[in-house]
C-alpha positions in Angstrom: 103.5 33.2 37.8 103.6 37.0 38.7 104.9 38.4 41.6 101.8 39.0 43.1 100.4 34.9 43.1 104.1 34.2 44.4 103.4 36.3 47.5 102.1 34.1 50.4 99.0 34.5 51.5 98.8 36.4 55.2 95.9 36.2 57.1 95.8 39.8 59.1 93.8 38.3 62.2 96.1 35.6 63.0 98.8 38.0 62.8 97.4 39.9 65.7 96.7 37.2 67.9 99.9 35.9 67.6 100.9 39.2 68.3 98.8 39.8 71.1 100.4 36.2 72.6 103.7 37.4 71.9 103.5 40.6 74.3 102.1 38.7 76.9 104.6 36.2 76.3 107.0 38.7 76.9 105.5 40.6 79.9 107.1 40.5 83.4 103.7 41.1 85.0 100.1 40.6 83.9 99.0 42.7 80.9 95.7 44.3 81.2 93.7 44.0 77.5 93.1 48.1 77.3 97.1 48.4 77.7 97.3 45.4 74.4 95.1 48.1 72.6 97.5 50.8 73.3 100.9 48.6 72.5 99.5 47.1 68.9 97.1 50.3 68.1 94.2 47.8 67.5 90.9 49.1 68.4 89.6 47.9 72.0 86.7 46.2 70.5 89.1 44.3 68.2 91.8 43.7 70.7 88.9 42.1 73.2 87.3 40.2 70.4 91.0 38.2 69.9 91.6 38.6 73.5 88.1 36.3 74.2 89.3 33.9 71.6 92.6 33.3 73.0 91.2 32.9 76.6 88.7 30.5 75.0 91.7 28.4 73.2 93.9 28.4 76.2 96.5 30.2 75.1 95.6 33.6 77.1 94.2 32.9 80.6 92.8 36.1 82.3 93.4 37.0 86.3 92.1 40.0 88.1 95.2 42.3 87.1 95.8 41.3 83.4 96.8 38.4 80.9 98.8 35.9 81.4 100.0 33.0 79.5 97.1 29.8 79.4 97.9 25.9 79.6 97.8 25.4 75.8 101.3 27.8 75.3 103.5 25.7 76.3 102.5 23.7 73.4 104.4 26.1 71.6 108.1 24.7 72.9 108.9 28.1 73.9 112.1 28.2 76.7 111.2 28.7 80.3 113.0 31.8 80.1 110.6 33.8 78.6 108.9 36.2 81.2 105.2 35.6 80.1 105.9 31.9 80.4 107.7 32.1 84.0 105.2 34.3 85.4 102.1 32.2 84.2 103.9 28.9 85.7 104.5 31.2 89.0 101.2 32.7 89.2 99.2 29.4 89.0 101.8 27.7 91.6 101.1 30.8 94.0 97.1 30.7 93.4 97.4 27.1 94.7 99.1 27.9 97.9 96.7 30.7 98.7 93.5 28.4 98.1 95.1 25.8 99.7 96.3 27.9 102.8 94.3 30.8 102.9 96.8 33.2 103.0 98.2 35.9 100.5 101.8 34.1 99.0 104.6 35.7 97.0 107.5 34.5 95.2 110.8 36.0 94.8 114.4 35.4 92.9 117.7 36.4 93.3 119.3 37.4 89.5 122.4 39.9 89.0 123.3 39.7 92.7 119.9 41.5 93.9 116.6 39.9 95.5 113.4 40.9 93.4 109.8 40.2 94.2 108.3 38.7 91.1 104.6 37.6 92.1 101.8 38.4 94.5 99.0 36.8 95.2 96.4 37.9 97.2 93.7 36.2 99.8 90.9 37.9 100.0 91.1 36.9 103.9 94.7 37.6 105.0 95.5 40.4 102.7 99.4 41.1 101.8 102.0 42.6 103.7 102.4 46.6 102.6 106.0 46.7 100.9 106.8 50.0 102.5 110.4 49.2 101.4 111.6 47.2 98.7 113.6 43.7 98.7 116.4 45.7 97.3 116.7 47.1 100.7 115.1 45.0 103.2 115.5 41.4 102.2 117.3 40.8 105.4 114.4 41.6 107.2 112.0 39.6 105.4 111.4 35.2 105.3 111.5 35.7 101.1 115.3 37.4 101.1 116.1 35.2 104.3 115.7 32.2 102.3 117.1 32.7 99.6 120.1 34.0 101.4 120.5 30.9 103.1 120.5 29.2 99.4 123.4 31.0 98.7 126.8 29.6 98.8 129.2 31.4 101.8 131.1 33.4 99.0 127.3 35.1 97.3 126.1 35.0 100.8 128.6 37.5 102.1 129.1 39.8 99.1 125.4 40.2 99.2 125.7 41.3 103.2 128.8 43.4 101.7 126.7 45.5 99.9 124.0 46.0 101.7 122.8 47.7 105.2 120.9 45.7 107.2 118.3 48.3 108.2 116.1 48.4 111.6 112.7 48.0 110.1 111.1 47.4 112.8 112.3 46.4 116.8 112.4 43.0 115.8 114.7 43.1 112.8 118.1 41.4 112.7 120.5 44.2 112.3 123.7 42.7 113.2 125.5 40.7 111.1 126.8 38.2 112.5 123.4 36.9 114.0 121.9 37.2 110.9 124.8 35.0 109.0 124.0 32.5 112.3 120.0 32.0 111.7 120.8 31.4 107.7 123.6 28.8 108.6 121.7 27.2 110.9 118.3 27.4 108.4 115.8 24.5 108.9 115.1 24.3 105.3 112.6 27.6 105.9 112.8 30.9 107.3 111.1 33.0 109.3 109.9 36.5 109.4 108.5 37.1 112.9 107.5 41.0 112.7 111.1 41.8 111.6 109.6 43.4 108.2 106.0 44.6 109.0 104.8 45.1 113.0 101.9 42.3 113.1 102.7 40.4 110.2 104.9 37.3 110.3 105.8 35.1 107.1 107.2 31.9 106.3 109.4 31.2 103.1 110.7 27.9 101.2 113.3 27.7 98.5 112.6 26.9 95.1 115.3 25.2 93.2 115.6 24.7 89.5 118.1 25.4 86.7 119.8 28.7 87.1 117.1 29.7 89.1 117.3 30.3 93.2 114.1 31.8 94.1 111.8 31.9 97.8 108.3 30.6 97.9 106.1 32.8 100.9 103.4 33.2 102.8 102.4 36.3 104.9 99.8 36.0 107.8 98.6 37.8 111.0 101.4 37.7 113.7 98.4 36.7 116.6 96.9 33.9 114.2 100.2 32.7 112.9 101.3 29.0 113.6 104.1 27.8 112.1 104.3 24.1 112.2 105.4 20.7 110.3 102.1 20.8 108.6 101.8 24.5 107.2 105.5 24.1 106.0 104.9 20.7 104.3 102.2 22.7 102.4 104.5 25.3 101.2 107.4 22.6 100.5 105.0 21.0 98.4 103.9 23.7 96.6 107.5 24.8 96.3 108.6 21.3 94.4 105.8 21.1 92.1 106.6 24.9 91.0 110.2 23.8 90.8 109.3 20.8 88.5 107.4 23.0 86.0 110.7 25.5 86.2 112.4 22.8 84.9 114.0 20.5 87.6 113.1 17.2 86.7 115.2 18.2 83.1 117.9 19.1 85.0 117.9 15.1 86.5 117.5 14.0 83.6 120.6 15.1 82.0 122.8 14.1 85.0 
C-alpha cells in the first residue's frame, strides 16, 4: 500500500461545517453568517449554502442578530462551558420569558469578581432599557447586579461594594452603602429596580443557580405600567429554574 491509499479520506465540506459549528460554538454572542465568511475565508454563497444545512439539521438555529447553537448540539456531549453552548441554552430560556411576559428580559453573571450582561432579548412591545452605563459601573443601581449581589456570600458581597462607587444614576438610586447592604440582606428572593437605573423604567430580577455559576434572570418594563406581584415573579422564578436545570443543576443533585 502506498502512502497515498494509506491517507484517510477527508471530505472538504464536512470539514467546513464542522468548522462553521465550531465558531459558533465558541462565540460569546450571536454570529451573523457574512462575519462566518470573513472568519473561514469561504465564499458567502458557500458559507450560506452550509449555513442552511446546519439550520435545517438543528445544529445551527438562526435569531435576528446571528447563529446560535440548535437543539441537536448538545448531542455532541460538549461541556456547558463552552460559550456557544451557554449562550444558545440562555437565549432560548430568555425568548421564553419575553413571549410569556411581554417584556424585553436579560440575563447577567458575576465571573472574576465583576457583573457582566450576557444576553438581551428584546419585545417588540416593551423595548429594552438603554445601557447608558455599563454593569461594570452601575450594577448597584440595577435589579440584575442587585440580585446577584444579594447571592453573594457577606465576604464577595462587600469586596464587591469595596471596589466599587455606588454612583447617583438617577434621583432614585441607592447611593449609600449601608442602605444598599440592608435591601440585599433583607432580599425577598427578587430585586427590584424602581427608576434607580433608567428614569421611567423599573425591572425585576431572579437568581439563577447552577454549578459555578451565580447569574440574575430580568425583566425591564415601563415604570407607569409596572406591577410587580406573586404572579409576574412566579413567571420569572419559573423561567429562572428551568434555565438553571439546563445549566446543569439537576447534575449537581445528583452527585450529592
Amino acid at each position: 500500500m502506498n502512502a497515498r491509499e494509506s491517507e484517510p479520506t477527508l471530505i472538504g465540506s464536512v470539514q467546513r461545517a464542522l468548522r462553521l459549528v465550531d465558531i459558533v460554538a465558541n462565540a460569546s454572542r450571536p454570529v451573523p453568517t457574512k462575519m462566518l465568511a470573513t472568519a473561514t475565508g469561504l465564499t458567502p454563497g458557500t458559507t450560506y449554502n452550509l449555513v442552511r444545512t446546519l439550520i435545517h439539521e438543528g445544529y445551527l438555529a438562526a435569531e435576528p442578530d446571528g447563529l446560535v447553537i440548535g437543539t441537536r448540539f448538545p448531542s455532541f456531549q460538549v461541556q456547558i462551558d463552552a460559550r456557544g453552548v451557554f449562550l444558545a441554552r440562555v437565549r432560548a430560556a430568555l425568548k421564553q420569558v419575553t413571549e410569556e411576559v411581554g417584556a424585553t428580559a436579560y440575563l447577567s453573571r458575576f465571573d472574576d469578581g465583576e457583573v457582566h450582561l450576557i444576553d438581551i432579548v428584546d419585545a417588540t412591545s416593551n423595548p429594552r432599557v438603554e445601557l447608558w452605563v455599563g454593569l461594570h459601573s452601575g450594577a448597584h443601581a440595577t435589579a440584575l447586579g442587585k440580585q446577584i449581589l444579594a447571592d453573594l456570600d457577606e465576604k464577595d458581597r462587600l469586596d464587591y461594594l469595596s471596589r466599587h462607587r455606588l454612583e447617583e444614576l438617577t434621583p432614585k438610586t441607592i447611593s449609600d452603602r449601608r442602605t444598599l447592604l440592608t435591601q440585599l440582606e433583607h432580599s425577598p428572593g427578587w430585586t427590584v429596580d424602581d427608576e434607580e437605573y433608567s428614569i421611567g423604567s423599573t425591572c425585576i430580577a431572579v437568581p439563577v443557580i447552577a454549578p459555578n455559576l451565580t447569574a440574575s434572570l430580568a425583566i425591564s418594563l415601563p415604570s407607569d405600567r409596572a406591577v410587580v406581584d406573586r404572579a409576574l415573579v412566579g413567571k420569572l422564578q419559573g423561567a429562572a429554574q428551568l434555565l438553571s436545570l439546563r445549566l446543569g443543576a439537576d447534575a449537581m443533585d445528583n452527585q450529592e
